[in-house]
PATI-550134 format. One line per 2 residues: number of its first residue (from 1); their letters; for each residue x, y, z of C-alpha. Coordinates in steps of 0.1 Angstrom, whole numbers, padded with zeros to 4 digits, always signed. Layout:
NUM = A = X,Y,Z  ...
***
This chain:
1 = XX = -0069,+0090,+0007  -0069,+0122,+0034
3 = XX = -0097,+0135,+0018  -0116,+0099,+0022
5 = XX = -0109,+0099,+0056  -0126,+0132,+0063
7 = XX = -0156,+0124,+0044  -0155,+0089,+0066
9 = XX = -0153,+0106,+0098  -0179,+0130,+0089
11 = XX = -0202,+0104,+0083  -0197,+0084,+0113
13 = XX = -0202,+0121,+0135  -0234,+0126,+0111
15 = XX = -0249,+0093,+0121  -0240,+0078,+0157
17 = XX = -0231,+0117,+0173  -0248,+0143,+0163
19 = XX = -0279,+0120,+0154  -0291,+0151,+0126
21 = XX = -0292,+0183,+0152  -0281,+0211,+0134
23 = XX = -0246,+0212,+0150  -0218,+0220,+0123
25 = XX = -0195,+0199,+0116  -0161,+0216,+0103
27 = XX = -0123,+0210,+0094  -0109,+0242,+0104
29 = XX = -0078,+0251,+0125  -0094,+0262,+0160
31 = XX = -0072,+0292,+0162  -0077,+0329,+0181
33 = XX = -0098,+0343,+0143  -0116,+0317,+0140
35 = XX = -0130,+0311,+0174  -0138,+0349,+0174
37 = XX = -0159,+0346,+0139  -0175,+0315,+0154
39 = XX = -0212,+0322,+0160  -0233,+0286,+0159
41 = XX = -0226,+0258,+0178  -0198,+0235,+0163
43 = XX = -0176,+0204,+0160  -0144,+0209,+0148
45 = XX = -0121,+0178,+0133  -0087,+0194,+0129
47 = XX = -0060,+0172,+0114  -0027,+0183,+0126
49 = XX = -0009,+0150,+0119  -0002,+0128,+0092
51 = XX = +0027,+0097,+0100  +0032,+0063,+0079
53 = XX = +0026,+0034,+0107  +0061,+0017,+0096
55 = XX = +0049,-0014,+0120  +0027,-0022,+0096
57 = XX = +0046,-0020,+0063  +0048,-0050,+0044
59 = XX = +0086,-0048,+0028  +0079,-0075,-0003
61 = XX = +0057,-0074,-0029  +0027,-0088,-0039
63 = XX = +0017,-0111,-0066  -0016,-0105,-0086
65 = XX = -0036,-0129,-0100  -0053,-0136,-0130
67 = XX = -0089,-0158,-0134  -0067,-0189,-0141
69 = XX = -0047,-0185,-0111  -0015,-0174,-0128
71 = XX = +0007,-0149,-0116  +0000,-0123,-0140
73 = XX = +0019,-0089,-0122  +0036,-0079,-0093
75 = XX = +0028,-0046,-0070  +0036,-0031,-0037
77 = XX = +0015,-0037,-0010  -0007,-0008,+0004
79 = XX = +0006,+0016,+0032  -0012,+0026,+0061
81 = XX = -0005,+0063,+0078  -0022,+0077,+0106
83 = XX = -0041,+0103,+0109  -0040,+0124,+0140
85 = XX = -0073,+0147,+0144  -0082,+0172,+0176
87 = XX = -0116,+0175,+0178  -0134,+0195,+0198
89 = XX = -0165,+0209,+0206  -0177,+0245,+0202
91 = XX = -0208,+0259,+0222  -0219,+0291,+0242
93 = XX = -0221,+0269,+0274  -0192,+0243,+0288
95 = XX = -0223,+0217,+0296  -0234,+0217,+0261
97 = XX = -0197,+0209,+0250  -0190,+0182,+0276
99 = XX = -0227,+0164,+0260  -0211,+0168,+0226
101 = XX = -0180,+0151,+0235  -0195,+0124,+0253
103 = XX = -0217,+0119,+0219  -0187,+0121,+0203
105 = XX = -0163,+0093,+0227  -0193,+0072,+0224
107 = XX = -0190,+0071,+0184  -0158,+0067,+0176
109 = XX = -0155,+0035,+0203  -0185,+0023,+0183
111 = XX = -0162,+0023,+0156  -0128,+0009,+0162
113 = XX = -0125,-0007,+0135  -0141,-0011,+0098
115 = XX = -0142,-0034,+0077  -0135,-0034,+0037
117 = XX = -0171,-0037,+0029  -0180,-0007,+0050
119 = XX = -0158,+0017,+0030  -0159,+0036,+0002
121 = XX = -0137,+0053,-0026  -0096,+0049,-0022
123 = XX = -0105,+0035,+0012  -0122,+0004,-0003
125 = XX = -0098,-0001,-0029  -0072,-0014,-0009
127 = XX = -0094,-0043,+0005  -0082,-0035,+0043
129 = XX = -0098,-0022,+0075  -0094,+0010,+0091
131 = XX = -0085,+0014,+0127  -0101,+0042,+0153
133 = XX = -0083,+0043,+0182  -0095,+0075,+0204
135 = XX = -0086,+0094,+0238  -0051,+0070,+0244
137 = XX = -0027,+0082,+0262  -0004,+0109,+0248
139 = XX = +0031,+0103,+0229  +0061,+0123,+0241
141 = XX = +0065,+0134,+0207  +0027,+0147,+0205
143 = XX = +0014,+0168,+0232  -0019,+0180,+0235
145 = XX = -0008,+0210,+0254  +0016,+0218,+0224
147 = XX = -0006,+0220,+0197  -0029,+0248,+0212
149 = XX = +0001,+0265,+0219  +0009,+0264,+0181
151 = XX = -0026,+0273,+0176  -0023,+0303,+0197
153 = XX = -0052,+0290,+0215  -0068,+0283,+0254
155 = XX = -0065,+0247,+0260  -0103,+0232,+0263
157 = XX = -0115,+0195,+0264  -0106,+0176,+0231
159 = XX = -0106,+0144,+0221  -0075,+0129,+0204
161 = XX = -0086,+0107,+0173  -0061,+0084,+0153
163 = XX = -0071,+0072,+0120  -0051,+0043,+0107
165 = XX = -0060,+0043,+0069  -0039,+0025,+0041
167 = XX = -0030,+0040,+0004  -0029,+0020,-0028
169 = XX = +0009,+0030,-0043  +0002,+0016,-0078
171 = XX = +0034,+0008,-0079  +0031,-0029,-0105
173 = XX = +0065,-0044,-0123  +0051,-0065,-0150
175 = XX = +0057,-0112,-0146  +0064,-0130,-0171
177 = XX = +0045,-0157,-0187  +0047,-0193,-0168
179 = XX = +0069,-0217,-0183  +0045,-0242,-0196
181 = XX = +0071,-0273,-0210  +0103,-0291,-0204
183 = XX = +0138,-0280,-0219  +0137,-0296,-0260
185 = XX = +0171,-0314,-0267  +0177,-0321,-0301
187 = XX = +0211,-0337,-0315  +0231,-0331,-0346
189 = XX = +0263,-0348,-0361  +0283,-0327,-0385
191 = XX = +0320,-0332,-0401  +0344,-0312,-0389
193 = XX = +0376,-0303,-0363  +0353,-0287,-0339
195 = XX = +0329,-0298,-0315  +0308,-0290,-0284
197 = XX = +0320,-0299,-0249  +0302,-0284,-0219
199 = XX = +0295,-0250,-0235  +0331,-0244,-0249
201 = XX = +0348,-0251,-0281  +0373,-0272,-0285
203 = XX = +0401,-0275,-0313  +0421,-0302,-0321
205 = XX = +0454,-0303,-0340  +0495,-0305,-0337
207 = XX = +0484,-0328,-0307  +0472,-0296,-0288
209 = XX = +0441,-0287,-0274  +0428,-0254,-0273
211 = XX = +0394,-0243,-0255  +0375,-0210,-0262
213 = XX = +0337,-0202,-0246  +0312,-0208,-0271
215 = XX = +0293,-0183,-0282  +0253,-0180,-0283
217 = XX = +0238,-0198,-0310  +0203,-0189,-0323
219 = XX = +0181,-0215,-0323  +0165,-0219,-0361
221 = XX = +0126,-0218,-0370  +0109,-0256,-0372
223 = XX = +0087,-0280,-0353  +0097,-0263,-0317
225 = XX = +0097,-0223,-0333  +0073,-0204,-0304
227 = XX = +0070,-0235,-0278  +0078,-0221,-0244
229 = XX = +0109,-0238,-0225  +0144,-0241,-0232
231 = XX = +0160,-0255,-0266  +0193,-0273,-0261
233 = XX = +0214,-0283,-0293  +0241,-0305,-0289
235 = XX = +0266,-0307,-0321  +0291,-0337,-0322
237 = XX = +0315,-0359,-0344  +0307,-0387,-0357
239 = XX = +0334,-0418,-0346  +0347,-0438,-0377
***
């Protein structure tokens, strides 16, 4: 899914930003080396944070469907994470960079939100839309300020881009088959000191009564071997 993401945003910065200039367009941490290697103009996309959006989990799962309309499965709903990205623009003069990011605002609030239809690979799969939300207001759990710091970088102009993108789990527990018919209730008389009485067995003698549970009785082949519902058989004595 990460990797969908990137290729997403690289095609939105392709088409509505940098409009085919020959600008690069890279994933690279924008530390001390690299900045000193740098030698073309650039736009950096550095992912630096990667968080499940809990607000959004769904905690139940899903049924799935077959072309009848059955249940046929169960699965657990996708879950959407954000993506955290500090992109930034790399040029020899600040003017050129401040054009760039303007290009670049501009896109991504073009974009706030896709639909299904507009994505591709994992991203599609899950049959929901992805969210864009860029240049909001700082967390106080996520500073700007701090992650140059960990980069061992000068802070410059960046933009602060969230990607809210969900992830198939696969995660399926298999439904059983729908219960087509009523419960079959067949009676049979037989000869004997015993008898059925609300699932237990009863016996009779010395003008006593003793009960003990009933155990499980498998239900012989015929007429009703294989037709779904429940088979009830009821044994009793016949009165003289």
């Amino acid at each position: 899914m990460i990797h969908d993401v990137d290729q997403l945003l690289e095609r939105l910065v392709r088409r509505d930003a940098l409009n085919g200039s020959s600008v690069e367009l890279v994933f690279d941490a924008p530390t001390k080396d690299w900045v000193a290697r740098r030698n073309a103009p650039a736009v950096d996309l550095y992912l630096y944070d990667i968080r499940e959006d809990v607000q959004r989990r769904v905690p139940t799962w899903e049924d799935v469907h077959d072309e009848a309309g059955r249940v046929r499965d169960r699965r657990q709903p996708p879950r959407r994470f954000r993506l955290a990205y500090l992109v930034t623009a790399w040029t020899q003069r600040p003017e050129d960079e401040h054009r760039l990011l303007s290009s670049l605002l501009g896109c991504f609030l073009k974009n706030q939100m896709l639909k299904p239809t507009e994505l591709e690979g994992a991203l599609a799969e899950a049959e929901l839309p992805i969210y864009i939300e860029v240049a909001l207001p700082p967390t106080q759990d996520r500073s700007l300020a701090d992650i140059w710091s960990a980069l061992g970088g000068e802070l410059k102009p960046s933009l602060d881009v969230v990607v809210t993108a969900p992830m198939v789990v696969g995660a399926i527990t298999p439904f059983g088959p729908p219960v087509l018919a009523g419960p079959t209730i067949g009676l049979a008389a037989t000869d004997g000191p015993e008898e059925t009485m609300s699932g237990r067995r009863s016996r009779r003698g010395a003008g006593t009564t003793a009960e003990e549970p009933l155990p499980a009785e498998t239900v012989p082949a015929g007429a009703d071997a294989g037709r779904p519902g429940v088979t009830l058989r009821v044994r009793g004595v016949r009165g003289g």
